[in-house]
C-alpha positions as CSV (number, residue, x, y, z in Angstrom):
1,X,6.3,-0.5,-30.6
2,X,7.0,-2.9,-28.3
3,X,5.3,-5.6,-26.3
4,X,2.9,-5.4,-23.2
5,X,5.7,-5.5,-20.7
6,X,7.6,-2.4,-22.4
7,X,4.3,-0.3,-20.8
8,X,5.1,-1.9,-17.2
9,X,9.1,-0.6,-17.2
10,X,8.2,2.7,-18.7
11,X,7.6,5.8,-16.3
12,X,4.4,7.1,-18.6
13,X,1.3,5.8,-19.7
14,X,0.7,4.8,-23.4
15,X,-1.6,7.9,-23.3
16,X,0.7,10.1,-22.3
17,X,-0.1,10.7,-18.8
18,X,2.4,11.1,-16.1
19,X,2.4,7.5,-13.9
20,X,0.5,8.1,-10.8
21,X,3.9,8.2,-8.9
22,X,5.1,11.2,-10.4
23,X,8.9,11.1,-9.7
24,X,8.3,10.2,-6.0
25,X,9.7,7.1,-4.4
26,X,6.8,4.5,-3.0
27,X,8.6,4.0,0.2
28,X,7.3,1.8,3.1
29,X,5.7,3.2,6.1
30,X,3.4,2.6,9.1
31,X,6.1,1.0,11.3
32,X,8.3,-0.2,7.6
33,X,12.3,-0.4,7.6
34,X,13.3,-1.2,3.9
35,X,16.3,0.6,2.0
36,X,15.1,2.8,-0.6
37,X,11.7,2.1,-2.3
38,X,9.3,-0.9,-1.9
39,X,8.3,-1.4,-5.2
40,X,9.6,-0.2,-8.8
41,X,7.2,1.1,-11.1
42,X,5.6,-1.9,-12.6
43,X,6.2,-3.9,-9.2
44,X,3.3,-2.7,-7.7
45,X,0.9,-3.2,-11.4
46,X,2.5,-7.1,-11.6
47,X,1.7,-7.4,-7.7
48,X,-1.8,-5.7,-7.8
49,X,-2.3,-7.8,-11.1
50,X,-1.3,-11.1,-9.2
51,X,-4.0,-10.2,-6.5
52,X,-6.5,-9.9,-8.9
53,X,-5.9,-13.3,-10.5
54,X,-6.4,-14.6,-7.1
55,X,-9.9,-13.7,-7.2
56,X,-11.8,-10.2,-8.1
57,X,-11.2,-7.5,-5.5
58,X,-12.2,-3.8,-5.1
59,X,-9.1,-1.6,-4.5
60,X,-9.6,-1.6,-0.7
61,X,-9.6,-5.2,-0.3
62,X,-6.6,-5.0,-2.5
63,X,-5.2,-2.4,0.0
64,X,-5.9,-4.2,2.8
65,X,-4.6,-7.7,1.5
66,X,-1.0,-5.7,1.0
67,X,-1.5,-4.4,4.5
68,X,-2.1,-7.7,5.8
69,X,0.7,-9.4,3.6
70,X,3.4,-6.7,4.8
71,X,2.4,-7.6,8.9
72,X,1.2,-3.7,9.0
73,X,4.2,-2.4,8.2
74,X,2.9,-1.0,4.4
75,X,-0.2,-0.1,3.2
76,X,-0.4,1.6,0.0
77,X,-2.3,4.8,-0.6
78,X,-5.7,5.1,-2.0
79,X,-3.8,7.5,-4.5
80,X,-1.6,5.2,-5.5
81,X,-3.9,1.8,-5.6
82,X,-6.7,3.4,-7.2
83,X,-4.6,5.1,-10.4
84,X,-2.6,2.0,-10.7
85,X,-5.8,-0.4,-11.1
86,X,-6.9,2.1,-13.5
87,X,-4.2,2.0,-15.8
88,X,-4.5,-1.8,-15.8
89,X,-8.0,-1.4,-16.7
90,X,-6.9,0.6,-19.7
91,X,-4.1,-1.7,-21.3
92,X,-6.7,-4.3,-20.7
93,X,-4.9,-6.4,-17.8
94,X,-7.7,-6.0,-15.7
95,X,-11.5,-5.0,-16.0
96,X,-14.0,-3.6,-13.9
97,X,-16.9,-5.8,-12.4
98,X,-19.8,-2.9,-11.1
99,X,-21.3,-4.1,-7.8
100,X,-23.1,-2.9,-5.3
101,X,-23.4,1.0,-4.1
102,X,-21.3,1.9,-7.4
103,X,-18.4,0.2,-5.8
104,X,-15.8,-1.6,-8.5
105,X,-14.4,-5.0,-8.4
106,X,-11.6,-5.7,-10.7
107,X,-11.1,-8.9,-12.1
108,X,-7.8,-10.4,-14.2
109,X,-8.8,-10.4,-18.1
110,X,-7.0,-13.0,-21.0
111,X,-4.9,-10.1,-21.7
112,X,-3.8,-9.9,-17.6
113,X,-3.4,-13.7,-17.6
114,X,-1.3,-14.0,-20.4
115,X,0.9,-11.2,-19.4
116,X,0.8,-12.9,-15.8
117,X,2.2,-16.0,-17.5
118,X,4.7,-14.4,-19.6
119,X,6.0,-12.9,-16.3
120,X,5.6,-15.8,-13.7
121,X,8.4,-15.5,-11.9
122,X,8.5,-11.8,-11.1
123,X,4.9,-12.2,-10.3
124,X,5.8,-15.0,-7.8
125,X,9.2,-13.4,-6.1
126,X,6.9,-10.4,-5.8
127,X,4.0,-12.7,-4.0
128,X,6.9,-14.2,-2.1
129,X,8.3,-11.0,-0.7
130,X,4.6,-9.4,0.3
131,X,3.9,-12.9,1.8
132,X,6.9,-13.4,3.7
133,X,7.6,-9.5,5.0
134,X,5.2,-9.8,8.1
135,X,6.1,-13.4,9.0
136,X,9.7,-13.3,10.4
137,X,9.9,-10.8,12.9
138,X,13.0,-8.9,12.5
139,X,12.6,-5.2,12.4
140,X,9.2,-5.2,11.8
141,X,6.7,-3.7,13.9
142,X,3.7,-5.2,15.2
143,X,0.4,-4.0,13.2
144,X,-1.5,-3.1,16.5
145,X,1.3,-0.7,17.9
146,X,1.1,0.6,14.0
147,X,-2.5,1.5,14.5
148,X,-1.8,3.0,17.9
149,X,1.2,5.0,16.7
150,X,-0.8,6.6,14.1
151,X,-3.9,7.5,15.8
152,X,-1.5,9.1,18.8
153,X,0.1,10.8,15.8
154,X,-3.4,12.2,14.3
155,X,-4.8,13.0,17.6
156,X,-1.5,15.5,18.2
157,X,-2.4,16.8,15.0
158,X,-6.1,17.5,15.5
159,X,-5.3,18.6,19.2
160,X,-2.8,21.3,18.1
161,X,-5.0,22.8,14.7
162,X,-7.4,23.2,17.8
163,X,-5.4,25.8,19.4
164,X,-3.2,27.2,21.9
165,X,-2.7,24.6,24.5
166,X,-3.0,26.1,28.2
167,X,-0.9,24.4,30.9
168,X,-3.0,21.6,32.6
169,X,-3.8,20.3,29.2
170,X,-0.1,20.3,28.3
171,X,0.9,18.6,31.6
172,X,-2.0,16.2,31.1
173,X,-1.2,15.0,27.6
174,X,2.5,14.8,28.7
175,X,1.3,12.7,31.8
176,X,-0.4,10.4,29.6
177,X,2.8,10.2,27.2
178,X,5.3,9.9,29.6
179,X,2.6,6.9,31.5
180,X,3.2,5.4,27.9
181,X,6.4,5.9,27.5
182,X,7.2,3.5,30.9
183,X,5.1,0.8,29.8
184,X,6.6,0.5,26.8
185,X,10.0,0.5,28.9
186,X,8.1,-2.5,31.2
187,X,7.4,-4.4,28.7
């Protein structure tokens, strides 16, 4: 059958379900340059799993802690947090702490902590490279021009489901790009 760790390789489930990736990459985003994907397919588990052992977390704290760790430049999906903290609550890594408002808190379980141990040193390279991936600079882009970049990215969107545009609003909006686009050159 195998041990614990053969279920943390393996692109299924022991149930049977497809993995809550489904054949797509989990690439970085929000402002991210990294070659191919972030994370293999029991990366993220081991790193979500290491989180956990830090102290109990619901999955948006644990989104926002990998947010935070990556400088802005990643934040995992709701869809891909949320299926991936399930499946450690069913091979027993992790379990579910109800709290307030029906929210969950998951907490590491003797089952999580010896698999923790028994993988140590992944666990800690993954730590390592969440921890560091924000701190040196580089190519990375700063979390509040993240923020802004997406929310000038989801007003285009709402603005244009709206409607034709008529010409003052189009030279408007392109005013106000164009106003941004030379600050950004001024700075």
């Amino acid at each position: 059958m195998g041990g614990p760790d053969r279920y943390f390789s393996a692109p299924d489930d022991r149930s049977g379900h497809p993995h809550p990736h489904h054949g797509r990459h989990h690439r970085p985003h929000r402002g991210g340059r990294h070659g191919g994907r972030l994370f293999d397919y029991g990366d993220l588990r081991l790193l979500l799993l290491a989180m956990v052992a830090e102290r109990p977390r619901h999955g948006y704290e644990l989104i926002k802690a990998i947010e935070e760790r990556f400088g802005g430049s990643y934040t995992p999906s709701p869809g891909v947090i949320y299926p991936t903290l399930a499946w450690l609550d069913d091979m027993g890594y992790a379990a579910i702490e109800p709290v307030d408002a029906g929210r969950k808190r998951y907490r590491i379980t003797a089952e999580g902590e010896a698999f923790l141990v028994a993988n140590r040193a992944a666990a800690d390279e993954l730590l390592s490279r969440a921890g560091s991936a924000g701190g040196d600079g580089g190519d990375m882009v700063p979390a509040p021009m993240v923020r802004a970049m997406q929310n000038l990215k989801l007003a285009m969107r709402l603005r244009l489901k709206r409607g034709p545009i008529d010409q003052a609003a189009a030279e408007s909006i392109a005013a106000a790009l164009d106003a941004a686009a030379q600050t950004m050159e001024r700075s």
